[in-house]
Structure formats: structure tokens, C-alpha cells
C-alpha positions in Angstrom: 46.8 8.6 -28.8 46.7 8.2 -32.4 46.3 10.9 -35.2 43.6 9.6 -36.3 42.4 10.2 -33.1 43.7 13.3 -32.6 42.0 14.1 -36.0 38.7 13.3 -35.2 38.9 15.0 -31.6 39.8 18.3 -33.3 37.2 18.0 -36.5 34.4 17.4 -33.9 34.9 20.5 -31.7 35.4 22.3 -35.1 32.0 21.5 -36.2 30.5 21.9 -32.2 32.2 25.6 -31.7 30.2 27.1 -34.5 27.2 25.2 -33.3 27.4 26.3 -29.6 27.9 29.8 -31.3 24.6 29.7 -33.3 22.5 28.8 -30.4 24.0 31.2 -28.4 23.4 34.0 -30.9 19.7 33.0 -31.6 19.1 33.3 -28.1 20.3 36.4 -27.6 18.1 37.5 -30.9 14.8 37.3 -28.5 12.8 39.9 -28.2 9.2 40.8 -26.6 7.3 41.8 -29.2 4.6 43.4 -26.8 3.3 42.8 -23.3 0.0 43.5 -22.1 -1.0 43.1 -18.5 -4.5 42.3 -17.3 -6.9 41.0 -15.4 -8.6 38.0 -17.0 -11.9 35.9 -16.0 -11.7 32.2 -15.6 -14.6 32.1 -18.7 -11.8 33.7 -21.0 -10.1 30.0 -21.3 -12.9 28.1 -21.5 -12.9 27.1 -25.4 -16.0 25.0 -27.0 -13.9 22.4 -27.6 -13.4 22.0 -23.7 -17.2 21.3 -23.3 -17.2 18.4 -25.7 -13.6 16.7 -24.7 -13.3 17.6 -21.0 -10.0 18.5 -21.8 -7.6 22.1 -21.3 -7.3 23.6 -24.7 -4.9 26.4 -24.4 -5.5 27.5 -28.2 -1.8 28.8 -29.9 -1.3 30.3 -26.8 1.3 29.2 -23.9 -0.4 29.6 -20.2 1.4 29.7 -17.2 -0.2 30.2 -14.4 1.3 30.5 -10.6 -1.6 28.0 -10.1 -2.9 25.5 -12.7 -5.9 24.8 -11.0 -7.3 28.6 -10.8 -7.6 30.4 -13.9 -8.8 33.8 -13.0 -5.9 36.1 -12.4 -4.0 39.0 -13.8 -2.2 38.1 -17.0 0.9 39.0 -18.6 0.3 38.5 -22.0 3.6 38.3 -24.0 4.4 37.7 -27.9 7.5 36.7 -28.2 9.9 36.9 -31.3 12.4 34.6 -32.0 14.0 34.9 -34.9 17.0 31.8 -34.5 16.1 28.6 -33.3 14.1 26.9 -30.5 16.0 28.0 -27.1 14.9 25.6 -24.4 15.4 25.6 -20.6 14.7 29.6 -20.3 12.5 31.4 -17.9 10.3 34.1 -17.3 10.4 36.7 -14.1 7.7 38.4 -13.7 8.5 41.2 -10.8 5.0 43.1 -9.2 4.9 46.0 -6.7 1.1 45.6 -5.8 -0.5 48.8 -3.7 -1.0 47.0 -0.3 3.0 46.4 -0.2 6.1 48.3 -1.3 8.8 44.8 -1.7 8.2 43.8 -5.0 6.9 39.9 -5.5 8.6 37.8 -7.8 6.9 34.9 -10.2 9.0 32.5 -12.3 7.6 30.5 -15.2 10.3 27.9 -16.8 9.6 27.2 -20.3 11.1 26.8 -24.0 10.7 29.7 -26.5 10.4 27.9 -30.2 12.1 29.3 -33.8 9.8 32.0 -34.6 8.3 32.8 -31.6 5.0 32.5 -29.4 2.7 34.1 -26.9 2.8 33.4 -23.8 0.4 33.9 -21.1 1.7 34.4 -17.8 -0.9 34.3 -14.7 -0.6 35.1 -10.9 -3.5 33.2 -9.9 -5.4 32.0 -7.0 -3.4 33.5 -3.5 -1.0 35.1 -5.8 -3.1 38.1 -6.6 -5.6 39.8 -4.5 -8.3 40.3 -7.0 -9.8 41.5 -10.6 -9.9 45.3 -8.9 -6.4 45.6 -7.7 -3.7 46.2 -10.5 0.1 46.4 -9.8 1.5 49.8 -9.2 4.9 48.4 -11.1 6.1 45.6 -12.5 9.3 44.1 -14.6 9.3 41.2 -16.8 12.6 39.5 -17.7 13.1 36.1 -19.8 16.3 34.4 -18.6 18.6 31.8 -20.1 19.6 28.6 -18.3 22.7 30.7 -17.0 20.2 33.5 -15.4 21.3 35.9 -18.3 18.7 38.6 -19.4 17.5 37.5 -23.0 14.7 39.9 -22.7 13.6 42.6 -20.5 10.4 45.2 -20.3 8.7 47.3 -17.6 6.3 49.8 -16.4 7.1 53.4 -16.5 7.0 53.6 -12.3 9.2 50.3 -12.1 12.3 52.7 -13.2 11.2 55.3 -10.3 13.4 55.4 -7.7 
């Protein structure tokens, strides 16, 4: 091996350490700015622009549902705040007790959480949840990196009842 070699070997892992570093440190920067959970009407989606295109338009919003073909469902909404760069390959949890059962259901939406921030709507549609009159008696939401580490984490008051 040359020096040169050797050179350029050790000059590129100095620039990629710092870089791994930064992305690492935005990530862990994340934070939910609120979450509001709810039960929301297919006719809450529809946007004019839909009736003129035929086509989804989700508005700045990000919707996830556990179905993409049924859009009534019970929501978490979530507004995200990143304050670091885009941190891709992450995922949402979204942990229920509902009142019919006492072993908590759990929902995960993959996604990619851009600089700044974004809200996110996260649906348990169609089979997933019983109905517009039935709301969970707990729940947890978590965002996870690519390596299942918590980035971000909120619950319910009963959800940290033992």
C-alpha cells in the first residue's frame, strides 16, 4: 500500500466520522411536537382538487393508513419537529389497548421525517379499528430509527398504569 494511499484512506474517514456524527445527532434532535388522536370520516380527505383530477391529494400532510384503500379510521395526528436534517428509513409504532381486549395491538408506519419537520397522519383503518364510537383505553406512540432506537416517544396517561 502506498502513502498516498494510505493518505487518502485516512482523510476520507476523517471527513465521513463527523458526517456519520451529524446525522446521528439530528436524529436524535426529533421531537413530537403534539399528538392528537381521533376519529376521522372518510369526507375529511376528500380535497376539491380530488373532484376535478381524480387523484389522492394529501395536502402538507403525510397519511398513513393501516389500509390505503379505507380512509375512515381513528387518526393519530402527529407534528413532528426536526430540527437537523432529513432522517430517512425511520418508523412509527403506534401501540392501542382498545376496550373489547386487554393485549395491546401494535401498527407500524415506515417513513422519512424531513429537515424541519412534518405532520403526519397515522390511521388504523378498515378491520383495524372497530368503529367511529370506540376510542382506545391507552395507547403509545414511538418513532424508531433504522436500528429500532426510540427517536421519539408519547402516550396516554392510563398507558403508564400498571
Amino acid at each position: 500500500m502506498s502513502p498516498y494511499s494510505h493518505r487518502l484512506r485516512r482523510a476520507l474517514l476523517l471527513i465521513a466520522l463527523p458526517t456519520l456524527a451529524l446525522a446521528r445527532a439530528s436524529a436524535s434532535d426529533l421531537s413530537f411536537v403534539r399528538v392528537w388522536p381521533g376519529w376521522q370520516e372518510a369526507d375529511a380527505f376528500h380535497r376539491i382538487s380530488e373532484y376535478f383530477t381524480d387523484r389522492i391529494n394529501p395536502g402538507v400532510r403525510i397519511i398513513l393508513r393501516t389500509h390505503a384503500d379505507a380512509r375512515s379510521g381513528f387518526y393519530f395526528l402527529v407534528r413532528v419537529k426536526n430540527p437537523g436534517s432529513l432522517v430517512p428509513g425511520v418508523k412509527f409504532v403506534v401501540r392501542v389497548i382498545v376496550p373489547a381486549s386487554q393485549t395491546p395491538e401494535t401498527f407500524t408506519f415506515p417513513t422519512d421525517v424531513p429537515a424541519g419537520g412534518k405532520v403526519y397522519q397515522l390511521g388504523l383503518t378498515g378491520a383495524d379499528w372497530p368503529g367511529p364510537k370506540v376510542f382506545p383505553v391507552a395507547w403509545k406512540l414511538d418513532l424508531l430509527d433504522a436500528n429500532d432506537q426510540v427517536l421519539a416517544t408519547q402516550q396516554s396517561f392510563l398507558w403508564a398504569q400498571p
